[in-house]
N, C-alpha and C positions, 0 to 999 in steps of 0.2 A: 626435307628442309630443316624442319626442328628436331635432335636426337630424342631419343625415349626417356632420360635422362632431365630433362629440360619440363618434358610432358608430366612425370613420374612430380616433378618438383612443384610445377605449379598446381596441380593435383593437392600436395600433401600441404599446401600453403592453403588453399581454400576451405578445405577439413576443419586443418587450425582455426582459421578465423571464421568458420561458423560454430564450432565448438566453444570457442570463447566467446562471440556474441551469445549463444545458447547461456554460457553461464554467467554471464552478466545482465540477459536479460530475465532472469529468473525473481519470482516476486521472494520477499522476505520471509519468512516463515509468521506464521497467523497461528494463536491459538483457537483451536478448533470448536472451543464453547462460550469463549468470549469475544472472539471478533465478530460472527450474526450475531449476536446480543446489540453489541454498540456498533454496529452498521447498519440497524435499521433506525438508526436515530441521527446517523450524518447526512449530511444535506448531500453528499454525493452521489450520481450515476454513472458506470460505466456503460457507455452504449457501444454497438461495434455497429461498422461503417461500411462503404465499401475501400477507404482509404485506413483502414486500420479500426483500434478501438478510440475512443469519445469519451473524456470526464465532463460531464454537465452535474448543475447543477437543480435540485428539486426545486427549490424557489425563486431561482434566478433564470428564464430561458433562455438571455443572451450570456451568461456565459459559458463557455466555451474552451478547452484543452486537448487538444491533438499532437500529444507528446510521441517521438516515433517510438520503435518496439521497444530500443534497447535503454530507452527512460521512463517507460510509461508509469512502470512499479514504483520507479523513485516519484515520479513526479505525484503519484497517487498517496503514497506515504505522505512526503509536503506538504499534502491540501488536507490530510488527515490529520496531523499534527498539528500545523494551524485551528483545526478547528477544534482538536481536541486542547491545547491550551484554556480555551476560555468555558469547552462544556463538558470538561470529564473532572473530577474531584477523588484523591485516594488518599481517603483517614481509614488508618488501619488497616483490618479485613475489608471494607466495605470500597467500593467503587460507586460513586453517585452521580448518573448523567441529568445533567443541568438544559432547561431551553435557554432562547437569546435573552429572555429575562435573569437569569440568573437563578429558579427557582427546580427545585428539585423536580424532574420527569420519571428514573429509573433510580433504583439502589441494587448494584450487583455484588451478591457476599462471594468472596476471590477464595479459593479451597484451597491454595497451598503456595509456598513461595516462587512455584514455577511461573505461574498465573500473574502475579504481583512484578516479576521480572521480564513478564509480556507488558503489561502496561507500562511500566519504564522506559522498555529498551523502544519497545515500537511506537507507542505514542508521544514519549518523551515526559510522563506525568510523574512530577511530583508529588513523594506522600508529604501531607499535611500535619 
C-alpha cells in the first residue's frame, strides 16, 4: 500500500526531529566548580516524577514547575537568574552570595576570566 520510499521518508523525518529536540533539550553548560558552590545556596530543587522532572522550591512547598523536556533547562536558568539578581554580588575577583536579608553568606575567590564569564553569561551578574 505505502512504497519503501514513503516509509524510508517518514523514518528519516522522525530521526531529524528527535535529534533536534535532543539538542535543544540540552542544559547549558555549568561550570564545573562554581555551579555546586552557588547551588547549594539557591532555594531550588529538582525532583523527578513519574510525569517528568519537578522545580520545587526549599522554602516554598506549594510551589511548583513542571516545565516539559524541551524547556525544563531554560525554565531552570530563569528561576536561577531571578534569584540570582538579588543574591549573587561580582566586585572584582571575589563573588559574594547574599541571604534574603541582603547580608553576606558565602565569598567565592573566581581563578580566572573563564569563571568570571560563567557568572555573566549564565547568571546574568553584573560586576560592581
Amino acid at each position: 500500500m505505502f512504497s519503501k520510499k514513503l516509509g524510508f521518508a517518514l523514518g528519516a523525518v522522525m530521526i531529524f526531529l528527535a535529534i533536534v529536540a535532543f539538542i535543544l533539550g540540552r542544559p547549558p553548560h555549568r561550570d564545573a566548580r562554581l555551579y555546586p558552590l552557588i547551588r547549594q545556596y539557591t532555594p531550588f530543587v529538582v525532583e523527578k516524577n513519574l510525569g517528568g522532572l519537578v522545580i520545587r522550591r526549599k522554602d516554598n512547598p506549594k510551589f511548583k514547575v513542571e516545565p516539559d523536556a524541551v524547556n525544563f533547562y531554560p525554565q531552570l536558568q530563569e528561576l536561577e537568574r531571578n534569584w540570582a539578581a538579588k543574591h549573587l554580588s561580582l566586585k572584582g575577583d571575589t563573588l559574594t552570595i547574599l541571604d534574603d536579608q541582603g547580608k553576606p553568606v558565602k565569598s567565592i575567590q573566581l581563578r580566572n576570566e573563564k569563571e568570571k564569564r560563567f557568572i555573566r553569561d549564565y547568571y546574568q551578574v553584573k560586576p560592581q
